[in-house]
GUPAGU-353528 format. One line per 8 residues: number of its first residue (from 1); their letters; for each residue x, y, z of C-alpha. Coordinates in Angstrom, 2 decimals, decimal comma. Each point is the difference from the previous one (the first is absolute). Layout:
N
NUM = A = X/Y/Z ~ ...
END
This chain:
559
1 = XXXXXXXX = -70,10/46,44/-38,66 ~ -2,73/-0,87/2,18 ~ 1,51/-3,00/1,32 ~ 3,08/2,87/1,16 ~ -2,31/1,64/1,99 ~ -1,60/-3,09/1,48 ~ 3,36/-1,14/1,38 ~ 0,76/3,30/0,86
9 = XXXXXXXX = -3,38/1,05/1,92 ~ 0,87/-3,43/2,21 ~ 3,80/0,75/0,93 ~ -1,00/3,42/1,43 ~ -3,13/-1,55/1,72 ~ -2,80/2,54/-1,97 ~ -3,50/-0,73/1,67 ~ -2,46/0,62/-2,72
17 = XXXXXXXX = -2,99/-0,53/2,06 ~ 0,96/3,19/2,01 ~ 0,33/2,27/-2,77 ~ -3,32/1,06/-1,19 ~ 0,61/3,61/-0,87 ~ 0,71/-1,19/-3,75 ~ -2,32/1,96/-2,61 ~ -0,78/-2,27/-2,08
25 = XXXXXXXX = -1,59/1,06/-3,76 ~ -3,79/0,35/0,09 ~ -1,85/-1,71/-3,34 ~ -3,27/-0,09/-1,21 ~ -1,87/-2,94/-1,77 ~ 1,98/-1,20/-3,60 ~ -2,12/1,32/-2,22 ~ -1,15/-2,93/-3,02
33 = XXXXXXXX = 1,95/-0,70/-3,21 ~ -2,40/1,59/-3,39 ~ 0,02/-3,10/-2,57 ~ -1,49/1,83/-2,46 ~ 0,77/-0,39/-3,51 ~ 3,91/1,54/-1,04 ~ 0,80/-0,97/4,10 ~ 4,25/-0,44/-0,28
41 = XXXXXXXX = -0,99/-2,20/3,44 ~ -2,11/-2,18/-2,14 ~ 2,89/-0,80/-2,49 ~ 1,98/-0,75/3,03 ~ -2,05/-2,68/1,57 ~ -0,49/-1,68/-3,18 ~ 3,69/-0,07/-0,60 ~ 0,45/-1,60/3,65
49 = XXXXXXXX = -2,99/-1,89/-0,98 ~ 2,15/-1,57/-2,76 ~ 3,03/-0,68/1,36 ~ -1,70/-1,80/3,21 ~ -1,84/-1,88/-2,49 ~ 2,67/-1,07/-1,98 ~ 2,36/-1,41/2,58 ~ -1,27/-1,36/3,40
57 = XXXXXXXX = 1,69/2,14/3,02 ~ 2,08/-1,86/2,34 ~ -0,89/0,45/3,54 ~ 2,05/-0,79/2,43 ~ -0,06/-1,06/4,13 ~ 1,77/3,14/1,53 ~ 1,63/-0,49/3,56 ~ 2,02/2,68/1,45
65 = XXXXXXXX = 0,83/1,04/-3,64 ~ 0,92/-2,83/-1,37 ~ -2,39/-1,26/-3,56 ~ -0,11/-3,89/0,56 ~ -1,10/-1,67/-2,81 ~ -1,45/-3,81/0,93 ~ -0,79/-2,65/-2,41 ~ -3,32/0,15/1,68
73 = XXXXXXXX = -1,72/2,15/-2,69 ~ -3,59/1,27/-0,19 ~ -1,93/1,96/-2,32 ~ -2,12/2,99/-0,32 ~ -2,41/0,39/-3,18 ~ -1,97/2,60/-1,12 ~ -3,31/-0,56/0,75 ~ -1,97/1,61/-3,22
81 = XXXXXXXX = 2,47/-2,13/-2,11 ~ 0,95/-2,94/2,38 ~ 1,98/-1,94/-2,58 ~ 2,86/2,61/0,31 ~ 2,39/-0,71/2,87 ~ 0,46/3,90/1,28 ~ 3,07/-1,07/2,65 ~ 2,08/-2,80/1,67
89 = XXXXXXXX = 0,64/0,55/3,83 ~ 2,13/-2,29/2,33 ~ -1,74/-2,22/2,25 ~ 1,02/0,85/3,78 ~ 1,09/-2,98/2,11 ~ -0,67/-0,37/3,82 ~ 3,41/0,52/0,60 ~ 0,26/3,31/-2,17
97 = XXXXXXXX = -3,40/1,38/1,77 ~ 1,97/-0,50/3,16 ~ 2,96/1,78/-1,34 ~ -2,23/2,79/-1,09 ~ -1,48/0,12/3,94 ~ 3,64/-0,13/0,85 ~ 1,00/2,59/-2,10 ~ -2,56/2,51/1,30
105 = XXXXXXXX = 1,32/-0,69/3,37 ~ 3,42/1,06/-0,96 ~ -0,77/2,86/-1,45 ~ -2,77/1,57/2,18 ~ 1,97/1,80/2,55 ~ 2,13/1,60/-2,57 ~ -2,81/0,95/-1,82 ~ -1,97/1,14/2,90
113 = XXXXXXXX = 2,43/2,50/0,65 ~ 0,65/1,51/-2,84 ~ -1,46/3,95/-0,04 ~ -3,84/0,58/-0,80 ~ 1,31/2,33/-2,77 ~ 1,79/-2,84/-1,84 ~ -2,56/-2,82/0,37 ~ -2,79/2,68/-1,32
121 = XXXXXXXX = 2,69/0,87/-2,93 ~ -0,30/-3,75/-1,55 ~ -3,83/-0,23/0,15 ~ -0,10/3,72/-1,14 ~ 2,75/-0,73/-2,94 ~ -1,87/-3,15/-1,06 ~ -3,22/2,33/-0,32 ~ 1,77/2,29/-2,33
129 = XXXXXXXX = 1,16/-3,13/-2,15 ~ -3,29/-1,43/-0,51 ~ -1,60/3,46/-0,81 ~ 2,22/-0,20/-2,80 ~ 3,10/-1,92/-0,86 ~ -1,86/-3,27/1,07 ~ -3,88/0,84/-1,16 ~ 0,01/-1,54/-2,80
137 = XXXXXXXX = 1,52/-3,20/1,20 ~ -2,34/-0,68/3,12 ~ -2,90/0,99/-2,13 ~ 0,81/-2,80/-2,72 ~ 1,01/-2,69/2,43 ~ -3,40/1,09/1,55 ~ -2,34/-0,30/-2,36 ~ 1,87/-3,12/-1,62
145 = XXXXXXXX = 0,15/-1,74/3,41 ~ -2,86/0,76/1,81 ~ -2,56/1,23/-3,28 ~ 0,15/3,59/1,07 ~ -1,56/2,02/-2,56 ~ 2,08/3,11/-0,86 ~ -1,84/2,01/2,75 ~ -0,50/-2,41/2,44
153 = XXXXXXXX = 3,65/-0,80/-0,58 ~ 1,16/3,91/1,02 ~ -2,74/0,54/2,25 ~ 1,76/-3,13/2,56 ~ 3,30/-0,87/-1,23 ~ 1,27/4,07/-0,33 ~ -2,58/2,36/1,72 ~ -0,33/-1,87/3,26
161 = XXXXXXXX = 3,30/-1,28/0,28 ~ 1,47/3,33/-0,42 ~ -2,99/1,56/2,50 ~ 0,92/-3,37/2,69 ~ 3,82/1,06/-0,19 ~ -0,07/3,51/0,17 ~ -2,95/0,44/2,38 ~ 1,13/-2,46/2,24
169 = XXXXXXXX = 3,23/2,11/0,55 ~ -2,17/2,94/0,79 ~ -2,05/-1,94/2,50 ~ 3,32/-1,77/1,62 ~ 1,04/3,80/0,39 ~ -3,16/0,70/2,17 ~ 0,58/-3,42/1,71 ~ 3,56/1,35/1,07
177 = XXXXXXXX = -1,22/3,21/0,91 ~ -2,37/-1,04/2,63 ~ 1,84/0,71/3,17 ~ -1,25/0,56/3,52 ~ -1,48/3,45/0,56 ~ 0,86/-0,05/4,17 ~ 3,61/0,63/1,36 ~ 1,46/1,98/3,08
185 = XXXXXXXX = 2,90/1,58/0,70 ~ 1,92/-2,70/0,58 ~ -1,23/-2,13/-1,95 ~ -0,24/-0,91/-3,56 ~ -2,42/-2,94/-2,12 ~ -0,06/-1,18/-2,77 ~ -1,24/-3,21/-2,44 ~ 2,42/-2,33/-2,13
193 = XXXXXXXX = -2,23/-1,49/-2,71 ~ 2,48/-3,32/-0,39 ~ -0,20/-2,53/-2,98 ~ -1,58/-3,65/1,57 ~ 2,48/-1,98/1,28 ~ -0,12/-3,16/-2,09 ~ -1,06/-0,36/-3,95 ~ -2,97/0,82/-2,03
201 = XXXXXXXX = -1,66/-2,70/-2,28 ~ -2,15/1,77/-2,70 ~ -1,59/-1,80/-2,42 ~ -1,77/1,82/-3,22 ~ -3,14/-0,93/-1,98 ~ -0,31/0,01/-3,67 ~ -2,39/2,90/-0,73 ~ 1,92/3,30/0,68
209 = XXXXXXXX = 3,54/0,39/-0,84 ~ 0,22/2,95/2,80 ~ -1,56/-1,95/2,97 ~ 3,16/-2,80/-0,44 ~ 2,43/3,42/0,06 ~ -1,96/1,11/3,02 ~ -0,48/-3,12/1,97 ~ 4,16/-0,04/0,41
217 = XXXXXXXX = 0,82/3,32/-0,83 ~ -1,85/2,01/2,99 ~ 1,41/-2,63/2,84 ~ 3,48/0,67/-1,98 ~ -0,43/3,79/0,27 ~ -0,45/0,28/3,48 ~ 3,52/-2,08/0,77 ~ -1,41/-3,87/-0,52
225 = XXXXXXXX = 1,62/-3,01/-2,06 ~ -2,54/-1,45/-2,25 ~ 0,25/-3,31/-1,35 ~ -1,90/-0,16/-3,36 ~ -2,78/-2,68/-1,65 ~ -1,14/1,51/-3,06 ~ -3,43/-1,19/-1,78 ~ 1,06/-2,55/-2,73
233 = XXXXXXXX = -2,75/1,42/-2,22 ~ 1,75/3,67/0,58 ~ 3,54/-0,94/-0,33 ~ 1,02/2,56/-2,86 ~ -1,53/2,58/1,40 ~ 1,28/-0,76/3,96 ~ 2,90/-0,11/-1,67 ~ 0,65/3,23/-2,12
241 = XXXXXXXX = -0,90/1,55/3,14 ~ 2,61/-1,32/2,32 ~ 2,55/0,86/-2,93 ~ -0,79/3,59/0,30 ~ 0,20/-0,03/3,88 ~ 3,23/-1,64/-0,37 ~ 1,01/2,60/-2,38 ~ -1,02/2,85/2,19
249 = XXXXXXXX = 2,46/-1,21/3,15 ~ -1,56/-2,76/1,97 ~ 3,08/-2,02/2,08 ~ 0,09/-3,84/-0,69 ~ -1,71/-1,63/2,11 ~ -2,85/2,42/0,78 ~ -2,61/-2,05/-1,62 ~ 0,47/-3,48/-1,35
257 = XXXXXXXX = -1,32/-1,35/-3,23 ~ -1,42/-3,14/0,44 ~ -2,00/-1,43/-2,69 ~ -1,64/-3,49/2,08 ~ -2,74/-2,47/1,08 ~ -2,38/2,04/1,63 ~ -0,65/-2,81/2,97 ~ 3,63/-0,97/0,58
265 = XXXXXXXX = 0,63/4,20/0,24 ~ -3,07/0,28/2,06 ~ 1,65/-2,75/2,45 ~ 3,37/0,96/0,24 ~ -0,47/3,79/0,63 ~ -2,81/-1,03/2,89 ~ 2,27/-2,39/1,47 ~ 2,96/2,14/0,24
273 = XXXXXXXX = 0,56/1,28/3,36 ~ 0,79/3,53/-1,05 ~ -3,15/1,04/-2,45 ~ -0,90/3,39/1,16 ~ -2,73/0,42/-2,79 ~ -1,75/-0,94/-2,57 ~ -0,81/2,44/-3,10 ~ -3,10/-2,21/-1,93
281 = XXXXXXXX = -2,78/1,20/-2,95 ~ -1,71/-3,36/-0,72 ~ -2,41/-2,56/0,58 ~ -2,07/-0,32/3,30 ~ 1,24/-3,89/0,30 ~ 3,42/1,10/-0,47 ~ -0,22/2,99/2,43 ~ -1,68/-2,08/2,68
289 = XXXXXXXX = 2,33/-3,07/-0,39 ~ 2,84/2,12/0,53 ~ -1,69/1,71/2,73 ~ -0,51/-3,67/1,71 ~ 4,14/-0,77/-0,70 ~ 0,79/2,96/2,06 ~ -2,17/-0,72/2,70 ~ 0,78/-3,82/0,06
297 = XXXXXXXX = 3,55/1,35/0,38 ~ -0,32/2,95/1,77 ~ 2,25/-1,43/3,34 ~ 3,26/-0,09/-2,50 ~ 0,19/3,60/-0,56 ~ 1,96/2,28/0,71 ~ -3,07/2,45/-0,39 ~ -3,19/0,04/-0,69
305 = XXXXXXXX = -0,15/0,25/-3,98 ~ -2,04/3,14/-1,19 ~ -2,59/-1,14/-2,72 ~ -1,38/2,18/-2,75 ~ -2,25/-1,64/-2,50 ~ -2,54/1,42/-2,55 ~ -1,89/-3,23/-1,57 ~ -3,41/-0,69/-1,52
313 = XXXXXXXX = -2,86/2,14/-0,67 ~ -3,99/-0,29/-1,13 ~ -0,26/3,68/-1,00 ~ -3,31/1,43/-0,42 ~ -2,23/2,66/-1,92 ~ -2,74/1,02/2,17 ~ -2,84/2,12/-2,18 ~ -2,38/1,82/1,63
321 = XXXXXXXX = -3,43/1,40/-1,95 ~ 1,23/3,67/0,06 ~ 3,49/-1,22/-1,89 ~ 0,81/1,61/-3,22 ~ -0,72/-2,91/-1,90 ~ 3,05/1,03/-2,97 ~ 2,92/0,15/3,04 ~ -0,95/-3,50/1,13
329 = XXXXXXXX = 0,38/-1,75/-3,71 ~ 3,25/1,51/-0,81 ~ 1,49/-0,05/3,38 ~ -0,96/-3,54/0,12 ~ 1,38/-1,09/-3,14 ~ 3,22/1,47/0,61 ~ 0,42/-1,78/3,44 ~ -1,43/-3,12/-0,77
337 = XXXXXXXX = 1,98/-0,10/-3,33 ~ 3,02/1,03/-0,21 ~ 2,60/-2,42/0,48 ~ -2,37/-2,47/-0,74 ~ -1,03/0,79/3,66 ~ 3,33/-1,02/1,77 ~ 0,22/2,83/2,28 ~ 0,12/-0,71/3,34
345 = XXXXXXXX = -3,05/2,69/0,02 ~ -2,20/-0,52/-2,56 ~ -3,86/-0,10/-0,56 ~ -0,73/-3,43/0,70 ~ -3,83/0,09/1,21 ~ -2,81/2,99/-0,60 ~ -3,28/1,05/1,89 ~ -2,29/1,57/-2,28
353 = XXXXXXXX = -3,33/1,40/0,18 ~ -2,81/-1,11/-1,80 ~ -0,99/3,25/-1,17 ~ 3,32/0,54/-1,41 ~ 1,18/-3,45/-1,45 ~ -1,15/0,61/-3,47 ~ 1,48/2,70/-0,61 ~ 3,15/-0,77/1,64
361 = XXXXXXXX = -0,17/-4,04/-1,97 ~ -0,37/1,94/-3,37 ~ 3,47/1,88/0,64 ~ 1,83/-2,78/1,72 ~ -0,88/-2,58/-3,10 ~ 0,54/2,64/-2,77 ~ 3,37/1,33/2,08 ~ 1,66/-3,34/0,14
369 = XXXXXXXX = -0,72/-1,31/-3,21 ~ 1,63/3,17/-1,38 ~ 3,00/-1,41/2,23 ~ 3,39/-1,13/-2,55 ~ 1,32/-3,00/1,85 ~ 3,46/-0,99/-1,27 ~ 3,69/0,10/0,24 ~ 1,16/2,55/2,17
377 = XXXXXXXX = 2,71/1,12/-2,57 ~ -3,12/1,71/-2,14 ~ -0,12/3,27/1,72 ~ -3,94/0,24/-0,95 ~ -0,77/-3,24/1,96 ~ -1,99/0,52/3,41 ~ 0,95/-2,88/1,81 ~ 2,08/-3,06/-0,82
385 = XXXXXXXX = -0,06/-3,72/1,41 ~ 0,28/-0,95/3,21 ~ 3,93/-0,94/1,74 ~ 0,01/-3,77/-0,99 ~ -1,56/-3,52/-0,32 ~ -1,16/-0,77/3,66 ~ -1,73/3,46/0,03 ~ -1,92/-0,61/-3,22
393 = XXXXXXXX = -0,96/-3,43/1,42 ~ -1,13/1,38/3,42 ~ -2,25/2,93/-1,88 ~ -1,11/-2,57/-2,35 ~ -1,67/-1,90/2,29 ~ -1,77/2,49/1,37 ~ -1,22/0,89/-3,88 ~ -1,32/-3,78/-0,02
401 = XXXXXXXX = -1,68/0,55/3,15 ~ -1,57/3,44/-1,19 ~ -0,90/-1,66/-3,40 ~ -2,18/-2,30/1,67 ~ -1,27/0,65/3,47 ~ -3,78/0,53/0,18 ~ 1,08/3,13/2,11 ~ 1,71/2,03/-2,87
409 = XXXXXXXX = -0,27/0,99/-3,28 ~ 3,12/1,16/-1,80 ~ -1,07/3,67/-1,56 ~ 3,70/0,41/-1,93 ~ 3,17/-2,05/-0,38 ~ 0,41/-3,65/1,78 ~ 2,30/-1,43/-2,54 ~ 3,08/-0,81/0,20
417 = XXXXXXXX = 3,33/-0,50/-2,41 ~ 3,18/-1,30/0,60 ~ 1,59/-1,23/-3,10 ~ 1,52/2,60/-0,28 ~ 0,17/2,04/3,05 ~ -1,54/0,14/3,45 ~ -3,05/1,93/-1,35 ~ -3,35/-0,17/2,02
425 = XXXXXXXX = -2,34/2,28/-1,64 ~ -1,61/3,42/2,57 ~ -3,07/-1,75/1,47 ~ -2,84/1,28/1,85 ~ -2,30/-2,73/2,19 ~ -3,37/1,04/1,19 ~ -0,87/-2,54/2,64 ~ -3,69/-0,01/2,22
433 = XXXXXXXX = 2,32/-0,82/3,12 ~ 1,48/2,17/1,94 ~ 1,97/-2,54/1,51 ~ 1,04/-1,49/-2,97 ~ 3,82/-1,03/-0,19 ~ 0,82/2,21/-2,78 ~ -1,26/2,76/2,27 ~ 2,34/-1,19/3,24
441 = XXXXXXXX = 3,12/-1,97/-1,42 ~ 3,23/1,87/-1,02 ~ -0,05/-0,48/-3,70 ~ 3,00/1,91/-1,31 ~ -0,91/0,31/-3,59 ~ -2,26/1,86/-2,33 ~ -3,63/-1,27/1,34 ~ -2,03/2,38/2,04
449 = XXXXXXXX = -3,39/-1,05/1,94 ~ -2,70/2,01/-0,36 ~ -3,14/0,11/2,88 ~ -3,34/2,03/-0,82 ~ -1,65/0,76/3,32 ~ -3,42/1,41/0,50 ~ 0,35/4,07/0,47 ~ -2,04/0,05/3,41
457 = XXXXXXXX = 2,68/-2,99/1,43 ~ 2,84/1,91/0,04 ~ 0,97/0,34/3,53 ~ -0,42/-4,42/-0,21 ~ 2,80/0,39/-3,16 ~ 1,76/2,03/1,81 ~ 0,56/-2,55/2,89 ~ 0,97/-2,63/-3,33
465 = XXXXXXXX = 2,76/1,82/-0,88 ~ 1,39/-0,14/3,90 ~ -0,77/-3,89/0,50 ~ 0,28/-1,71/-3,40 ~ 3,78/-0,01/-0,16 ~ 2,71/-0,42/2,35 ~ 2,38/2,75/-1,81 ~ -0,20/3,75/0,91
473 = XXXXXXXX = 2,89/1,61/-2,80 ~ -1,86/2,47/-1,87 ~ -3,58/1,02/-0,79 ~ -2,30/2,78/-1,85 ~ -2,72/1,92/0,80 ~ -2,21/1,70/-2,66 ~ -2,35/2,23/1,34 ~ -0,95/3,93/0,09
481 = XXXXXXXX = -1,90/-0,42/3,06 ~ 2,49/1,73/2,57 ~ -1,87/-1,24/2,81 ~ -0,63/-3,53/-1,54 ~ 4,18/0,41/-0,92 ~ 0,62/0,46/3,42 ~ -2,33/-3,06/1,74 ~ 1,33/-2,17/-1,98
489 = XXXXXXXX = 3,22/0,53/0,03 ~ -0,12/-0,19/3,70 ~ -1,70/-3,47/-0,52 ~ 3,10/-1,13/-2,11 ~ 2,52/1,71/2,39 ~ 2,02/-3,32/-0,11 ~ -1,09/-1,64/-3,14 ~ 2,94/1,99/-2,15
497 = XXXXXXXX = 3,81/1,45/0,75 ~ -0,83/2,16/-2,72 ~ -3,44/0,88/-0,96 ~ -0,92/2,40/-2,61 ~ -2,97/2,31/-0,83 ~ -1,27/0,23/-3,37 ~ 2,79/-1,07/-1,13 ~ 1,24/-3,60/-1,04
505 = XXXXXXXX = 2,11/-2,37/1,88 ~ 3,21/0,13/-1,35 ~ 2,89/2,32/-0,33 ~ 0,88/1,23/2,96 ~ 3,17/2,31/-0,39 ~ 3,05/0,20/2,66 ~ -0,30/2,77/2,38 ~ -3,39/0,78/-0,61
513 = XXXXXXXX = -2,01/-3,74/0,43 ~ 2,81/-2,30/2,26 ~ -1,53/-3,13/-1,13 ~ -0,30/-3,36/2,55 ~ -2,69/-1,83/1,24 ~ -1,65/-1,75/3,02 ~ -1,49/-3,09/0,89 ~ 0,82/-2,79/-2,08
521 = XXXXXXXX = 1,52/2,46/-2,37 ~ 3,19/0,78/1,94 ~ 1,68/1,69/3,03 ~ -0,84/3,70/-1,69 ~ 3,39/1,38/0,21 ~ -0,64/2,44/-2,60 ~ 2,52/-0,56/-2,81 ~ 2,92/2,98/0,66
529 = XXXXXXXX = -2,29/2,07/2,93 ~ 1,73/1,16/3,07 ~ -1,48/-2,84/2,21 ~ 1,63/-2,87/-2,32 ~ 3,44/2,02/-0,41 ~ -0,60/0,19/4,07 ~ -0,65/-4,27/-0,37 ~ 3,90/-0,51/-1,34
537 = XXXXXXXX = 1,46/1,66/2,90 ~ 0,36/-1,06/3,77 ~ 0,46/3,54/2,00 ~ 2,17/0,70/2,91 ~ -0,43/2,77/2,74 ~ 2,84/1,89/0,79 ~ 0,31/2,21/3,26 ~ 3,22/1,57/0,96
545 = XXXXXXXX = 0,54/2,04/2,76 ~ 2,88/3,57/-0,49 ~ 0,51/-0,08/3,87 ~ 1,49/-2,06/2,36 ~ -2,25/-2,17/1,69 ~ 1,19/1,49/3,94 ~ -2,46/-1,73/2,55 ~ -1,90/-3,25/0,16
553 = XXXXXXX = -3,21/1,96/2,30 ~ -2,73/1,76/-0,32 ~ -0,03/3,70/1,38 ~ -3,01/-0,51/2,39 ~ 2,60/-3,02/1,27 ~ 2,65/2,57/2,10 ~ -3,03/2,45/1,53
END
């Protein structure tokens, strides 16, 4: 049906950028699944849980809605039990990634002119099929892909999708609607907020299931082809989710599924003449060696490519004296901790006052050796292992170096496990250097550094959390000082894109905390805001004059 109206909205010439008087539905936040005990959402993820379990999915290469299946075959395992092969997903050539470019050519100006009201309807359909006919399926290829725990699982892979779809039509509503205030008589303005002309390469990390549907699906919404590279270590998920958008209406060729080498990707879609962007949640490295392709090619394009990317991040905990000592342990355990720390935004390295470090030791020990690690299928487990084996390598070596530096002493965890799965056990470092590597490096695992300052140095620690790491994504202040509060949040103006007060340094929630970082921790384009809706566009000023145009002079020309 959708495809009718597509061809139909070109034949008759529709301009959807010029039509902004749409009403579009207005949502809240998705509220959280309850797995409590008797759940009927519980006995559906298990039985999803089953069936993935006891057949690998096949995942194809999609290019302008056709499945190619390659004899090129990889696989995806689940990480808490990584001697079960979870799926099987073709192996993208060179040839097929420039296909897939290709393909998004074809199909963008077709796309791009299709009505607001029906691009908005597939994004807004697909919300309304993983709120419930798909729930149960995302959240099982989640937490069997990716070791999600349960809520972890429908806190990213449901809630936030759902809140990136539907609030990102909302905010491409208020993008539309901002038209120029000043006309005359004669004389009428207005804005066309077009699609780039060119593709958009987005490329997904393995950690949230919703930032991969976000990464293509907000350039798609506002009238952009995507071509696709899923995380292998998030293929189920990535997956299930571009089912359900192909379910809820989205034209072939809108965004191609390309499962593929990350360099040879990274190369082509750099090198091709008409990249008009490039969607990216990863690494630094990565970010900045794509960043150096563009500009190495930046005389063979048509445009100048629009980059977005939200990368690395050293996120801190900074305690002052007056802090309520009980906030700090359990808002640090939950953002160090859960997902074994793989958030882009977790606790990473804490400031703590002398005066209070007892105390606040005693309840970070006891809290985390309370912790259940273990498969993320046990709905009572807190965190699982981490995504797969170069991961538990790269965390176990900083373990090693913990274990025996003369600057630390391990206080809990710092053991490791993978005979199994990828377990590395919660661990908390106390080190006498501020400057320690475990206290500047990105980590991305469960191992949080812990600095005790004097309590008269704190303006000194307060310039150490601005200069020890090059990463400025998200941070925490404890404190009841409101003056203190204020100072030094001033001081760490640009040390965080989101920075929190008594509060920890996770979880920020669509439409309320737009999450992105500066820095070395991205371009902070925050994820579905108006400014990165504004980032997929390129707008055009329109004046037309009513009258006809009756002299070439100026009246003070003929006295």
């Amino acid at each position: 049906m959708l495809q009718k109206v597509l061809r139909s909205a070109v034949r008759s010439g529709v301009r959807c950028m010029s039509n902004p008087a749409v009403s579009v539905p207005q949502y809240g936040n998705e509220p959280l699944s309850s797995f409590l005990p008797g759940s009927p959402l519980v006995a559906e993820v298990y039985e999803e849980v089953a069936a993935m379990r006891a057949s690998p999915t096949k995942v194809p290469i999609v290019i302008n809605g056709q499945e190619l299946f390659t004899d090129d075959v990889k696989t995806q395992v689940i990480p808490h039990d990584h001697a079960a092969v979870l799926a099987e997903y073709s192996w993208a050539s060179k040839d097929q990634i420039s296909s897939a470019i290709q393909g998004c050519l074809d199909n963008r100006a077709k796309w791009e002119m299709l009505p607001f009201d029906h691009r908005a309807a597939v994004f807004l359909k697909a919300a309304d099929l993983l709120a419930g006919k798909y729930r149960a399926k995302i959240l099982a290829s989640t937490m069997l892909g990716q070791a999600k725990t349960f809520q972890q699982a429908d806190i990213d892979a449901v809630c936030e999708t759902i809140d990136f779809y539907r609030f990102a039509v909302m905010f491409a509503q208020d993008l539309y609607r901002m038209q120029p205030s000043q006309h005359s008589k004669t004389v009428w303005n207005r804005i066309e907020w077009r699609g780039l002309e060119g593709f958009i390469a987005a490329i997904s990390p393995f950690n949230f299931t919703a930032i991969g549907g976000q990464l293509w699906g907000t350039p798609a919404l506002m009238g952009n082809c995507v071509v696709y590279k899923p995380c292998d270590t998030a293929m189920l998920s990535n997956w299930v989710l571009f089912e359900a958008l192909r379910e809820a209406g989205l034209p072939d060729g809108v965004v191609n599924y390309v499962p593929c080498d990350g360099p040879t990707f990274g190369s082509l879609v750099t090198s091709h003449p008409d990249l008009a962007g490039i969607s990216f949640t990863g690494s630094s490295p990565t970010f900045k060696y794509l960043w150096k392709a563009v500009g190495a090619n930046i005389d063979n394009y048509k445009t100048f490519p629009r980059l977005v990317g939200e990368t690395g991040g050293k996120n801190y905990h900074l305690v002052h004296p007056t802090a309520d000592a009980q906030s700090v342990v359990n808002g640090t355990i939950l953002s160090a901790f859960e997902y074994s720390g793989q958030k882009c935004s977790a606790c990473s390295r804490m400031y703590i006052p002398a005066s209070l470090w007892p105390e606040i030791k005693k309840g970070l020990v006891k809290g985390v050796s309370g912790l259940k690690i273990g498969s993320a299928e046990e709905i009572d487990t807190f965190t699982s292992a981490v995504i797969d084996k170069n991961s538990f390598a790269k965390i176990s070596g900083y373990l090693d170096y913990a274990n025996n530096s003369d600057e630390c002493e391990v206080l809990v965890g710092g053991t490791a496990d993978d005979s199994v799965g990828y377990y590395i056990q919660p661990t908390i470092v106390q080190t006498s250097n501020p400057h320690n590597k475990l206290m500047s490096e990105e980590i991305f695992g469960p191992v949080l550094c812990v600095y005790v300052y004097s309590d008269d140095a704190w303006e000194e620690t307060v310039k150490l959390v601005d200069q020890t790491s090059p990463y400025a994504l998200t941070g925490s202040i404890f404190c009841k000082d409101r003056s203190i509060l204020q100072d030094t949040h001033d001081s760490l103006r640009h040390t965080a894109g989101n920075i929190y007060f008594n509060d920890k340094s996770t979880g920020s929630v669509v439409g309320q905390q737009p999450f992105g970082g500066s820095r070395a921790s991205g371009t902070n384009d925050k994820a579905v805001s108006l400014n990165l809706i504004g980032k997929w566009t390129s707008p055009q000023a329109i004046k037309e004059t009513l009258v006809p145009l009756t002299t070439h002079t100026y009246p003070y020309m003929n006295q």
